[in-house]
C-alpha positions in Angstrom: 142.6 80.4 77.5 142.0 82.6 80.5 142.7 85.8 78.7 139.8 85.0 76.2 141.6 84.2 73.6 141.3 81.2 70.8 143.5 78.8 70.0 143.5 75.9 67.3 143.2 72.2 68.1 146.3 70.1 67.9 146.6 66.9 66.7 147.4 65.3 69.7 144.7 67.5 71.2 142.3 65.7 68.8 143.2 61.8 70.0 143.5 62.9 73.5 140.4 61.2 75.6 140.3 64.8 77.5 139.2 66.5 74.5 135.1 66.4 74.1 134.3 64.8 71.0 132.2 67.7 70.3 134.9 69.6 70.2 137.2 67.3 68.4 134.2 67.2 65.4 135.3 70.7 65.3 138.7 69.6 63.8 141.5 72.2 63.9 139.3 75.2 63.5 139.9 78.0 66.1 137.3 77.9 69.2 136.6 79.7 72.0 137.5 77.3 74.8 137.2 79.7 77.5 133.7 81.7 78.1 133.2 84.7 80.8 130.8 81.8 82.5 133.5 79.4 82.9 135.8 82.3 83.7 133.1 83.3 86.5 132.9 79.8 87.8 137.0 79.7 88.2 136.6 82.8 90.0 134.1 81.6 92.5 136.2 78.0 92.9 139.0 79.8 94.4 136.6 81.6 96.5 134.6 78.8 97.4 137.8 76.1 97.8 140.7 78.5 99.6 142.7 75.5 100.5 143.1 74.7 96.4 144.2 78.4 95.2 146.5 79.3 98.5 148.2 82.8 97.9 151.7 83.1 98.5 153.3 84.5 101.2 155.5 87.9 101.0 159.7 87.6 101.3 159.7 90.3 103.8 156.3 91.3 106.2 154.5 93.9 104.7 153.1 96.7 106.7 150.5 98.5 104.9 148.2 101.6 106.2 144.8 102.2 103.9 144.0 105.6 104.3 141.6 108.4 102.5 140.8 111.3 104.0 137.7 111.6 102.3 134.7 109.2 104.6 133.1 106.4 102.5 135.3 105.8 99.9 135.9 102.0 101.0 139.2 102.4 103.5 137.2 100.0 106.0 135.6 97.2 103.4 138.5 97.4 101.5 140.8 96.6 104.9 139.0 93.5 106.0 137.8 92.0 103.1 141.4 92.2 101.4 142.8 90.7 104.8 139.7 88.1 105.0 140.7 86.6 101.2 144.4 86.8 102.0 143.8 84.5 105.9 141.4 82.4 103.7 143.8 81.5 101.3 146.7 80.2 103.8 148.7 84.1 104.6 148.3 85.1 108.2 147.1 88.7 108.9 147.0 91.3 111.3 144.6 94.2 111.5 144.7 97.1 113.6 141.8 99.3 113.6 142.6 102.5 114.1 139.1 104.2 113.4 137.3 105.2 116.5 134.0 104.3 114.8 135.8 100.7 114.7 133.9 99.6 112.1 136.8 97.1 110.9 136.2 94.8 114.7 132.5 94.6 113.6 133.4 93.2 110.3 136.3 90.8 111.5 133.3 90.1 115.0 135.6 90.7 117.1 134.6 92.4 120.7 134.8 96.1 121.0 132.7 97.3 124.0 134.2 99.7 126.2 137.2 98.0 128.9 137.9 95.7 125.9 141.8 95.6 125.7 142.4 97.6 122.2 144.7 99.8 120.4 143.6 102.3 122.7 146.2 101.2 125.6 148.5 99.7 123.0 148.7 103.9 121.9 149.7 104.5 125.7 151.9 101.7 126.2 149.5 99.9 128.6 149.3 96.6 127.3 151.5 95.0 124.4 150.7 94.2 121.3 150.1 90.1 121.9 147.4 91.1 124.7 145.7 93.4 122.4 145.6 91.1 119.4 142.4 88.8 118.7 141.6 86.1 117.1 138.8 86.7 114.0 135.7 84.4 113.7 136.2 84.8 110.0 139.5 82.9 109.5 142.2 81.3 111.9 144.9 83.5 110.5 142.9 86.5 110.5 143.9 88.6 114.5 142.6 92.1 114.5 143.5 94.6 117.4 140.1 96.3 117.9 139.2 100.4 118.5 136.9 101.0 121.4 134.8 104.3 121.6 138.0 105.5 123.8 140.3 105.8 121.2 138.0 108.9 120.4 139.8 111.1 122.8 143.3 108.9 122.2 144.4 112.3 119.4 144.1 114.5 122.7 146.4 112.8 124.8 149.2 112.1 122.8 149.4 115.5 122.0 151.7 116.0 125.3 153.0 112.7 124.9 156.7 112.3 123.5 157.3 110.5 120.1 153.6 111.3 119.9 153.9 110.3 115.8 156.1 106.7 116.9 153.7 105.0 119.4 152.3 102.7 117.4 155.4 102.0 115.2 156.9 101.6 118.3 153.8 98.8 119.4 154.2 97.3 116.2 157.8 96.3 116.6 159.4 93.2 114.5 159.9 91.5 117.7 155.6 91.7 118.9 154.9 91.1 114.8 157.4 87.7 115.3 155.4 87.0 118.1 152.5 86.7 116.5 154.1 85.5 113.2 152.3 87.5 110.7 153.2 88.0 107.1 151.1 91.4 106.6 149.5 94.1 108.7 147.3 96.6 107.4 145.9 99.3 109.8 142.8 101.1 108.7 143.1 104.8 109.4 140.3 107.3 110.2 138.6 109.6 107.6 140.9 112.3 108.6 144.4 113.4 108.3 144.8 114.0 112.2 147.2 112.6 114.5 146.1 108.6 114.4 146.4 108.9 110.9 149.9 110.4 111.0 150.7 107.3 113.5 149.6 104.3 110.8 152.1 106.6 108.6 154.5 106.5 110.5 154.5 102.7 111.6 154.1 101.3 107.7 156.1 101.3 105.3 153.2 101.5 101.9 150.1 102.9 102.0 146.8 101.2 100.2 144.6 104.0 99.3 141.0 102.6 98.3 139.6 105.7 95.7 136.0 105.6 94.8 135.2 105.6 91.0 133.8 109.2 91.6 135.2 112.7 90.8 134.8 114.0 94.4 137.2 111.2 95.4 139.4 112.5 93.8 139.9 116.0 94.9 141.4 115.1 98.4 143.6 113.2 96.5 146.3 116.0 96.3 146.0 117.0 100.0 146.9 113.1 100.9 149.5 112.7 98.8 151.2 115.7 100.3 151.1 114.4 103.7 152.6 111.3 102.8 155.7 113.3 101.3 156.1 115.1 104.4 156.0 111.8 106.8 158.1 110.7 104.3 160.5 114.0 104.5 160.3 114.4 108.1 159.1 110.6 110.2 159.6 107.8 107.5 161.5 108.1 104.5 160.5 104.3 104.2 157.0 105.2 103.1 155.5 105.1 99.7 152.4 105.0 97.9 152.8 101.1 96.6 148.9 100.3 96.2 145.6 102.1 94.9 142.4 100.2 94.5 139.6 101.4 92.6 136.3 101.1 94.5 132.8 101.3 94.3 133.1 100.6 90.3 129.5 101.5 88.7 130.2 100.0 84.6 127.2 102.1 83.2 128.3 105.4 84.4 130.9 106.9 81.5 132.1 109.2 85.5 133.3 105.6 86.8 135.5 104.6 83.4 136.8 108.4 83.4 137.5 108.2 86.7 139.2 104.8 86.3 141.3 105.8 83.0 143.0 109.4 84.6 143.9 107.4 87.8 145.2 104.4 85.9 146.8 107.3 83.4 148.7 109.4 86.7 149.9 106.1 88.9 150.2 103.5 86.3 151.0 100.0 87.4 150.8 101.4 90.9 146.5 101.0 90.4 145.4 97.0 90.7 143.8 96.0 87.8 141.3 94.4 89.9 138.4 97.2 90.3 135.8 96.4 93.1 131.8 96.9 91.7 129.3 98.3 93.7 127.7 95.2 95.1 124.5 95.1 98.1 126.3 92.2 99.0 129.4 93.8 100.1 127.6 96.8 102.2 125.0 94.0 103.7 127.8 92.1 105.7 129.3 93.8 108.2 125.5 94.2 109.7 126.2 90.3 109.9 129.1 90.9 111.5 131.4 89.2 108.6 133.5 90.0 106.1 131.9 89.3 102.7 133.6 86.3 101.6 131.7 85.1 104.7 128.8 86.3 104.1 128.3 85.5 100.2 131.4 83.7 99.0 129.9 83.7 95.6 129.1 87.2 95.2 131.2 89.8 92.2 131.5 91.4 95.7 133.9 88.6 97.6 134.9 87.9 94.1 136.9 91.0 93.4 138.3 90.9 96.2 139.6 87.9 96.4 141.3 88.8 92.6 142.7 92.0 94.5 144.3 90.3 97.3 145.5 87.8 95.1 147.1 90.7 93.1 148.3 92.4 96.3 149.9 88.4 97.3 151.5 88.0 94.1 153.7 91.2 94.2 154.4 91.1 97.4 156.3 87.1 96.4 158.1 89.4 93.9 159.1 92.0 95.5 161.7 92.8 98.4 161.7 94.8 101.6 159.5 97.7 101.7 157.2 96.3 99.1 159.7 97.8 96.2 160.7 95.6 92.9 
């Protein structure tokens, strides 16, 4: 069984030509018929084989912002690798990158020099969402809307602007999503609770926040979920917290299993179960320019995240509009 668990032989078990005779010598004693190495290897087929474990597809488009104000905490890696595993396995998906640093363009290799078009002018209104939207290497229902260095000034300006906290809800309309016929869009915020960051509020309707399995992770924590409630009180009273992922998982620390069992204990079913390990492979990639699914599709890595998307898929087929039960 998947779960680990043994089970007795049958009798019709025992004559069926599918059954290993050394396993039918066994007769009707319990065995193990499931081992953590085949478990591993299933895990790696659906990595390996996307077209033969395709994910479903959501009842209504989700919109999801992954946001932390806390820097290095896995908002980024998270993002694309999460949208890499869902475009891989048949669910089309959009990313806007809305971190100056636009880190999330290098992983997805997609071009973000200076004059590219980006969600710099799709903030101003310049240019619509289909004409800032790319293509990814990495999958062919991967598009990402890059961030250019000028996005670093973009908080400044829409200071004066008007609806300064709608603009990109306002760029991310259902009619430019039709357009591009995507099922979800997840915007990767800045390490900072600033303006941009109030924008991807704004435009979503849940928020993905990635929290490292370390105590200092969690002491922004509070400050965050309070400016959720007051977009939510004041800008969106759509939004919710409907995802947490734990990240950067370290299994011989006892800090990473506390960590892990007072966030699982305060949001409940809210926390995948999937937990994301530390992995070289994972921090290696985006010097590649790839997610890592494309850079080591075999990896615990690609792996985890993979099971995490999967998760992510799977209650978004279950649930309706807004991502709620």
């Amino acid at each position: 069984m998947a779960d680990g668990r043994t089970r007795d032989i049958t009798s019709d078990e025992v004559s069926s030509p599918g059954v290993p005779r050394a396993d039918v010598s066994r007769g009707t004693s319990a065995y193990a018929d499931w081992t953590p190495i085949a478990e591993e290897a299933a895990r790696a087929a659906r990595v390996l084989h996307p077209d033969k474990h395709r994910m479903p597809r959501p009842q209504q488009r989700r919109v999801l912002t992954v946001a932390n104000q806390k820097g290095g905490v896995g908002k980024t890696t998270s993002t694309v690798n999460v949208a890499a595993a869902l475009a891989m396995h048949g669910v089309r998906v959009l990313v806007v990158d809305l971190d100056p640093q636009g880190n999330a363009s290098t992983a997805l290799d997609v071009e973000h020099r200076s004059g590219t078009p980006s969600v710099y002018e799709l903030l101003l209104g310049e240019i619509p969402l289909s004409e800032a939207a790319t293509q990814s290497s990495a999958s062919e229902n991967l598009w990402c809307v890059p961030a250019t260095i000028d996005l670093a000034g973009a908080e400044i300006e829409l200071v004066s602007m008007v609806a300064r906290e709608q603009r990109l809800k306002q760029a991310l309309s259902p009619a430019a999503l039709d357009e591009l016929g995507v099922d979800y869009v997840l915007i990767d915020c800045p390490p900072s609770l600033g303006l941009l960051t109030v924008n991807a509020l704004v435009a979503a309707e849940e928020v993905l926040i990635p929290i490292q399995c370390e105590y200092y992770a969690l002491e922004g924590l509070g400050q965050l979920l309070s400016n959720i409630d007051l977009v939510r009180s004041h800008l969106n009273r759509d939004l919710h917290v409907s995802t947490i992922l734990l990240t950067m998982y370290d299994g011989r620390t006892k800090l990473a299993d506390q960590v892990t069992n007072e966030v699982r204990k305060h949001f409940g079913d809210t926390v995948l179960r999937t937990v994301i390990p530390r992995s070289v492979k994972v921090s290696e990639a985006p010097g590649y320019s790839k997610t890592v699914l494309g850079y080591d599709p075999g990896s615990r890595g690609a792996m985890s995240y993979v099971d995490a998307a999967r998760e992510i898929a799977d209650a978004g087929a279950r649930r309706g509009r807004n991502g709620r039960p």
